[in-house]
Each structure stands twice: as C-alpha cells, then as structure tokens.
Rosetta silent file (secondary structure, phi, psi, omega in degrees, C-alpha in Angstrom):
SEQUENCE: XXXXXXXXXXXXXXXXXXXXXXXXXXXXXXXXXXXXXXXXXXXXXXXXXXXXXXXXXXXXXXXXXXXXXXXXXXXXXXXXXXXXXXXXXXXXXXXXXXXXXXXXXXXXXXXXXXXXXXXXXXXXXXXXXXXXXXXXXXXXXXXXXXXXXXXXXXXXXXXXXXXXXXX
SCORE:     score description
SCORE:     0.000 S_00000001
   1 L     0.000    0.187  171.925    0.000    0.000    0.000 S_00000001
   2 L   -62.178  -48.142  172.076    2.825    2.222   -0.199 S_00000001
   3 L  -104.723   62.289 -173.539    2.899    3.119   -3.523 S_00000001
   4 L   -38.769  160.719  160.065   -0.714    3.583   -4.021 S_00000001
   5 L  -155.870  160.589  165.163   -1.758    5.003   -7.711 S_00000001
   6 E  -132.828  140.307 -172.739   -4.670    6.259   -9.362 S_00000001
   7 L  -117.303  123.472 -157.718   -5.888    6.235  -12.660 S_00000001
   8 L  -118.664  143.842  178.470   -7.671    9.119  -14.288 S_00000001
   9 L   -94.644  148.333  174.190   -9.017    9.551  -17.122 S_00000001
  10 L  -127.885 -147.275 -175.065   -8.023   12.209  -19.520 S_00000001
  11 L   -99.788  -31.459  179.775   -8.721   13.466  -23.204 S_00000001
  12 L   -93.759  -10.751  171.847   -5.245   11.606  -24.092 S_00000001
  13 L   144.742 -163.889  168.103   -5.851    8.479  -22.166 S_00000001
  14 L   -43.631  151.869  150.080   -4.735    7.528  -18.777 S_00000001
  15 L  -118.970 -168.450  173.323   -2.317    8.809  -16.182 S_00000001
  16 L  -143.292  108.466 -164.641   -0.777    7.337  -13.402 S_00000001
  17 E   -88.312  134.968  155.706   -0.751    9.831  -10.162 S_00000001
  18 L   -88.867  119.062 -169.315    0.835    8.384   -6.932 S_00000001
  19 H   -66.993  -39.466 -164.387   -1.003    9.144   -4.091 S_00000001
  20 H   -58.098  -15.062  147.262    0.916    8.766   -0.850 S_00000001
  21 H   -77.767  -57.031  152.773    2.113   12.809   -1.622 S_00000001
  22 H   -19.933  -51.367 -179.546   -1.166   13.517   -1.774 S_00000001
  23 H   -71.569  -27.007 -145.516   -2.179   11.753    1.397 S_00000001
  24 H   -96.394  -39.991 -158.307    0.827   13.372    3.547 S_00000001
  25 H   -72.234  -56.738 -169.422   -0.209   17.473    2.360 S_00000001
  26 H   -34.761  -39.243 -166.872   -4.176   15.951    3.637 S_00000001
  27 H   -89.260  -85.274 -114.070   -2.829   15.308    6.679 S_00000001
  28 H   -76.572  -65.514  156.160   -0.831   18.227    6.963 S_00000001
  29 L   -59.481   25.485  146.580   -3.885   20.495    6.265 S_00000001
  30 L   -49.374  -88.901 -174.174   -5.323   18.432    8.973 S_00000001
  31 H   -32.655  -73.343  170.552   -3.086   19.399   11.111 S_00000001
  32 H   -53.603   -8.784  176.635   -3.088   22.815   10.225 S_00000001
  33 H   -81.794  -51.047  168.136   -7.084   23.059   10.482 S_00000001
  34 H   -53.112  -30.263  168.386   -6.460   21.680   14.084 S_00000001
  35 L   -51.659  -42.837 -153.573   -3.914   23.941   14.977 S_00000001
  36 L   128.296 -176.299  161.402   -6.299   26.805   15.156 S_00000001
  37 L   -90.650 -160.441 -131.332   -7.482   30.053   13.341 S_00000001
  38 L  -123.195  -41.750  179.370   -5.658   32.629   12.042 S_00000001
  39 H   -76.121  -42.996 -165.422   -6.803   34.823   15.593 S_00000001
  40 H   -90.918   -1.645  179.247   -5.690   32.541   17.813 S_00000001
  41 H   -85.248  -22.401  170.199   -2.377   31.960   15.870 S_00000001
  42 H   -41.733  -32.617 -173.601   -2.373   35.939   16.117 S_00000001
  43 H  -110.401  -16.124  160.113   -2.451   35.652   19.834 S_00000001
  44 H   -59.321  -31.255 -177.048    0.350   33.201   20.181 S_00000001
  45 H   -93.381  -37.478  152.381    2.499   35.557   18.242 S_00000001
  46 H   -56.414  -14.792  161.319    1.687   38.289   20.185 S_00000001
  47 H   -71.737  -51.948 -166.369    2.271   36.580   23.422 S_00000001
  48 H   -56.692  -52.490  171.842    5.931   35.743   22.005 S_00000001
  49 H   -64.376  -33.160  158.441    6.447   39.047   21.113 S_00000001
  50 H   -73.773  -26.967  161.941    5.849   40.298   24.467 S_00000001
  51 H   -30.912  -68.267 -164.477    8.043   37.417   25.868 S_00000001
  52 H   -63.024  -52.782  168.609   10.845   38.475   23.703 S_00000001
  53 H   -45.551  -62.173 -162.686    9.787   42.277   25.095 S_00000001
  54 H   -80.294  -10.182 -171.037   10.058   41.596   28.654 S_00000001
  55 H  -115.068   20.181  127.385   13.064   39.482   28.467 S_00000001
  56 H   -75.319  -35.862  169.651   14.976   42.518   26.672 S_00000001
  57 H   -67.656  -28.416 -147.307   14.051   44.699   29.327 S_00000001
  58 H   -74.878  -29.997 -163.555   15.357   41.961   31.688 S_00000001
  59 H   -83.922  -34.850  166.304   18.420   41.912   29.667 S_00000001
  60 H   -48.423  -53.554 -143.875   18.723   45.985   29.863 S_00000001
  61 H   -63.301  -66.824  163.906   17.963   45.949   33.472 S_00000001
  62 H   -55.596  -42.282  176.272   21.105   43.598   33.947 S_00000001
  63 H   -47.230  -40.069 -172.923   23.647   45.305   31.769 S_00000001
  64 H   -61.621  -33.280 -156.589   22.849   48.669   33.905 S_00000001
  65 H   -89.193  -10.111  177.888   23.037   46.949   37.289 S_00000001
  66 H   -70.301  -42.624 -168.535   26.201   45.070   35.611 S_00000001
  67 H   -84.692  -25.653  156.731   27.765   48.523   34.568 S_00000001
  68 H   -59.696  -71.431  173.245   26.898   49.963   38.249 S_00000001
  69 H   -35.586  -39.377 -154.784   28.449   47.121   39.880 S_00000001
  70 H  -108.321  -30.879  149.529   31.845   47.820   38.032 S_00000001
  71 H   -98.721   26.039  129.549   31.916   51.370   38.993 S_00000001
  72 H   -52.675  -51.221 -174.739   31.544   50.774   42.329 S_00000001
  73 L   -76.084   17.717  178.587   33.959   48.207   42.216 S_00000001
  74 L  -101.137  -44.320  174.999   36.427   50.840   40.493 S_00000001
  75 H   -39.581  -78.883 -147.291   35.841   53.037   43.865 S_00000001
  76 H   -81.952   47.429  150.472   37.308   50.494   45.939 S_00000001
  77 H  -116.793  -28.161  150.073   40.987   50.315   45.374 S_00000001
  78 H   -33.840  -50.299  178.568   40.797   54.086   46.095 S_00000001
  79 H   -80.711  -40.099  177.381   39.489   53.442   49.488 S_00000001
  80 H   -30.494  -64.073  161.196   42.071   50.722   49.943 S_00000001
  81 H   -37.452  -63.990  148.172   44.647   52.831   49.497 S_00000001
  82 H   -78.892    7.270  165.955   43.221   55.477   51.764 S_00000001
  83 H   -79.666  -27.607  162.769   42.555   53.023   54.697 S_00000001
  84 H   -85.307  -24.070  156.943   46.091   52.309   54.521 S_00000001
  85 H   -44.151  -43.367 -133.688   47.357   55.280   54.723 S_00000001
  86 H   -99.996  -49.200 -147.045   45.285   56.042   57.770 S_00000001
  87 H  -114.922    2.724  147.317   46.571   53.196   59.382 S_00000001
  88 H   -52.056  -85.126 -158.358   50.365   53.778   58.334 S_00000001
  89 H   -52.848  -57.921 -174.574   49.806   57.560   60.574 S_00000001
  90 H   -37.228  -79.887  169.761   48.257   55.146   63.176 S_00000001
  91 H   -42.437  -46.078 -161.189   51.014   52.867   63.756 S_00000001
  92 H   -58.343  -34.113 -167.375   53.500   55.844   63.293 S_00000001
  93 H   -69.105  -45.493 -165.438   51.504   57.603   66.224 S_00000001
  94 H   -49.377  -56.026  167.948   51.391   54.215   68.425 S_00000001
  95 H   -43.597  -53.627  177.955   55.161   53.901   67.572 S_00000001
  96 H   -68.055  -55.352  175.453   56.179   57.352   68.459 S_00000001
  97 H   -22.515  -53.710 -157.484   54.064   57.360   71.614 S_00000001
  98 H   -86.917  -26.557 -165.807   55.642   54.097   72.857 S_00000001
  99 H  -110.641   10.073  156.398   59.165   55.195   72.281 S_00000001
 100 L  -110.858  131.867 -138.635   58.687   58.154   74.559 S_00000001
 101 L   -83.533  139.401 -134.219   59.748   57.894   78.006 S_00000001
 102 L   -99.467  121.643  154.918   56.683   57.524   80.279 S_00000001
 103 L  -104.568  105.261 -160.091   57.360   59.763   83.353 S_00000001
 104 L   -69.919 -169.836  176.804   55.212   58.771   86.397 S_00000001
 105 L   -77.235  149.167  174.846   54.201   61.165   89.509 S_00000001
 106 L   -69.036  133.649  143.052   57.596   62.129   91.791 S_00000001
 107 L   -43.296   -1.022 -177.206   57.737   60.092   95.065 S_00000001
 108 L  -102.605  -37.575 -169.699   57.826   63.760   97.016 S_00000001
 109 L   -72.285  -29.676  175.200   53.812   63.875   94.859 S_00000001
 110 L  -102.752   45.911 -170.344   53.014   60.533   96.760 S_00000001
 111 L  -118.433  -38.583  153.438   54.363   60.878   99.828 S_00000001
 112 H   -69.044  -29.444 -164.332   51.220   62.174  101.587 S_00000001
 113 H   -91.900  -32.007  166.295   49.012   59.755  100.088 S_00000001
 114 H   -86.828    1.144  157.050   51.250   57.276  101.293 S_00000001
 115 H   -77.420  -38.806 -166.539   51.319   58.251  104.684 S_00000001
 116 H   -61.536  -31.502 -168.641   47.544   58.728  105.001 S_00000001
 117 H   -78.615  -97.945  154.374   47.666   54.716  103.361 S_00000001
 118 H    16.778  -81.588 -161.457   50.042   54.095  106.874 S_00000001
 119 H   -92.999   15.824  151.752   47.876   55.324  109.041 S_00000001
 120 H   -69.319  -59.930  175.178   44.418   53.662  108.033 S_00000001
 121 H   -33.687  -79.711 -170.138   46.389   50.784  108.178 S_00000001
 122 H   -59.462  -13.723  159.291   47.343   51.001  111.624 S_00000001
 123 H   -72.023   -0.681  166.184   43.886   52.235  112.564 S_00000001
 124 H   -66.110  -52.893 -171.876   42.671   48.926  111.057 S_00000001
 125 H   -77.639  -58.156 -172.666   45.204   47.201  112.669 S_00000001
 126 L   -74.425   -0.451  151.640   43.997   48.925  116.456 S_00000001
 127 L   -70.204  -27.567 -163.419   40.312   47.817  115.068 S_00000001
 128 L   -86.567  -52.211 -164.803   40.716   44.595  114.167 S_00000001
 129 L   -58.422  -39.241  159.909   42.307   44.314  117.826 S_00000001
 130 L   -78.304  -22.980  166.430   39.371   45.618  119.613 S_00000001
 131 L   -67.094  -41.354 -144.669   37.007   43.550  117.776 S_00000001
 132 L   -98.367   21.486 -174.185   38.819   40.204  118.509 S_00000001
 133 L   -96.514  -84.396 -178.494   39.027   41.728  122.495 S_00000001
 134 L   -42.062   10.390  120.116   34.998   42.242  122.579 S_00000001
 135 L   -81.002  -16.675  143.496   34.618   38.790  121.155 S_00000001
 136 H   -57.508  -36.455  170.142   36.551   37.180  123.602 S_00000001
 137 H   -82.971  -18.393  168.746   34.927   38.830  126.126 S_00000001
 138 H   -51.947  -38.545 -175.501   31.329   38.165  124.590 S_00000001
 139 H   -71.574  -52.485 -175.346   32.477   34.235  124.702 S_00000001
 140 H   -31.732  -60.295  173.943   33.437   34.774  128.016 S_00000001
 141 H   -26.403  -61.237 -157.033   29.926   36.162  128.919 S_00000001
 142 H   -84.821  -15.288  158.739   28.434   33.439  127.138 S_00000001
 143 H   -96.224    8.623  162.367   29.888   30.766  128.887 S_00000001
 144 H   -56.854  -75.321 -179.698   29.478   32.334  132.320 S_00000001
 145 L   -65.218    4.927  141.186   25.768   32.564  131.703 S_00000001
 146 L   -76.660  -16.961 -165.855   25.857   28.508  130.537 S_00000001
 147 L   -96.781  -24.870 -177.562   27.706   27.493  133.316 S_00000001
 148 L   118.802   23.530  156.089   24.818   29.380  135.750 S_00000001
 149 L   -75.542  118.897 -168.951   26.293   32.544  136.823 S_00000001
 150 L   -37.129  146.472  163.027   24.188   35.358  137.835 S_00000001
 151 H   -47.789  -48.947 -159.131   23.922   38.654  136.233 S_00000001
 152 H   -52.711  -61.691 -154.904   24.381   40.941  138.954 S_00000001
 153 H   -45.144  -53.978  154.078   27.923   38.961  139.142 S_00000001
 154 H    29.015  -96.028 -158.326   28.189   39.388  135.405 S_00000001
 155 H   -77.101  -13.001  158.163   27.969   42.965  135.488 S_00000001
 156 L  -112.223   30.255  145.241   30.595   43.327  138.328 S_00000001
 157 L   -78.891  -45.034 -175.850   32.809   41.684  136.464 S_00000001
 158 L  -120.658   81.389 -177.818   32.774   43.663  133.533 S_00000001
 159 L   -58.043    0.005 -168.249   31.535   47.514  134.910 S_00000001
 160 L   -93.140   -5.542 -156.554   32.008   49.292  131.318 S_00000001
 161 L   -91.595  157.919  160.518   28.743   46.978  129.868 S_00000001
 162 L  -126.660  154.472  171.370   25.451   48.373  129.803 S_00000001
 163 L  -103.669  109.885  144.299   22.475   46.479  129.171 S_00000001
 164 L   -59.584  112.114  168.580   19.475   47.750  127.173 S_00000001
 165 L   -47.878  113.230 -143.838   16.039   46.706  127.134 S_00000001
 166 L   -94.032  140.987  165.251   14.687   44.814  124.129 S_00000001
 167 L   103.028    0.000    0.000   10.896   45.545  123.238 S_00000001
C-alpha cells in the first residue's frame, strides 16, 4: 500500500498519479485546520512578542546593574589605598608614643598619700584588735551565763557593759 496510484481519465488516455504525496499534504492540512485560526495563531504571536519584550528589558535591566556594579567596584581600590594610609599615621603615632619615656608622679607627689595609706592601716590594725578583744569577752559572757552565773555577778565583772532593754 505504499505506492498507491490512481488512474484518471483524460482526453489523451490515462495517467498514473501516486497518491501517498497527496495523502501526507491531507494530513498536513489536517493538522493545520487543528492547529487553530488565524486569531488565535495571532495571539500566540503576540504573546511571544511580548516574551521576547520583557526578556529585553530583563536583559537591559542587567547590563545597567552590571555597569553599576563595576563602577563601584572601580571606587574600591581608592578606598584601599586610603585606609592604609590612615593606618600607616596610626602605627607611626602608636610607635612614636611608645618610644617616649613615660614619666610617672615624683615620690615627694606621693608621699602624703602614702602616709595617710600608713595610718588607716594602723587604725585597722587597732580595730581589728578591739574587735577580737569584745569577742573574747562576749564568749566569756556566754559561757558564764551557761555554766549558771548570775547577772548581777556578770555585770561586776565587767563595769564598762550596759544592758538595754529589748521591746
């Protein structure tokens, strides 16, 4: 069935047509009958054509932010440059600073402050000493009154105490 043919008649006699070209353009205006109308192929092509539109701006859009991007990125060897500088002067100050000799307060400027430090101390010292007296004699106290000794004796043992009344 491949090479179909048909035979027509004509005013000189027969011919012999092959069909199977025939058959293939039928289907192919088939096809093209299926495809759509002529408006809706209208609106495919106009959809492309805005595709193709919007993806040209897209392509604008980048070159600008591409062409931004590089002169920024021209800026910064500029700044490099002055950040190093800046920090060249730095070290130079830190260096010079450091290599000049650091002269403290005179020992004649601290010589009061270090007496005044002297004699807290030893007022510390005669503090400390009176606390640890009056807590020996508080222990005393307290085991006088465990063992069962009276107040009045107590208090004529030790005449500098006073007692107050709680409440």
């Amino acid at each position: 069935m491949k090479d179909e043919v048909e035979l027509s008649e004509t005013k000189e006699g027969y011919e012999i047509i092959p069909v199977t070209p025939l058959r293939r353009l039928q289907k192919r205006v088939e096809v093209l009958e299926k495809a759509g109308t002529i408006p809706q192929l209208q609106s495919l092509i106009t959809q492309i054509i805005e595709l193709v539109k919007t993806n040209q701006n897209i392509i604008n859009e980048i070159v600008k932010a591409n062409s931004d991007l590089r002169i920024e990125l021209s800026k910064i060897p500029k700044k490099i440059d002055e950040l190093i500088e800046t920090m060249k002067d730095f070290m130079d100050l830190i260096e010079t600073a450091g290599s000049e000799e650091i002269v403290g307060p005179g020992t004649e400027s601290i010589k009061p402050l270090i007496e005044e430090i002297k004699k807290l101390s030893e007022e510390n010292k005669k503090l400390i000493e009176n606390n640890t007296a009056i807590m020996e004699a508080l222990e005393t106290i307290n085991k006088k009154i465990k063992r069962g000794t009276p107040v009045s004796a107590l208090l004529s043992s030790y005449p500098n105490i006073k007692l107050k009344k709680r409440g």
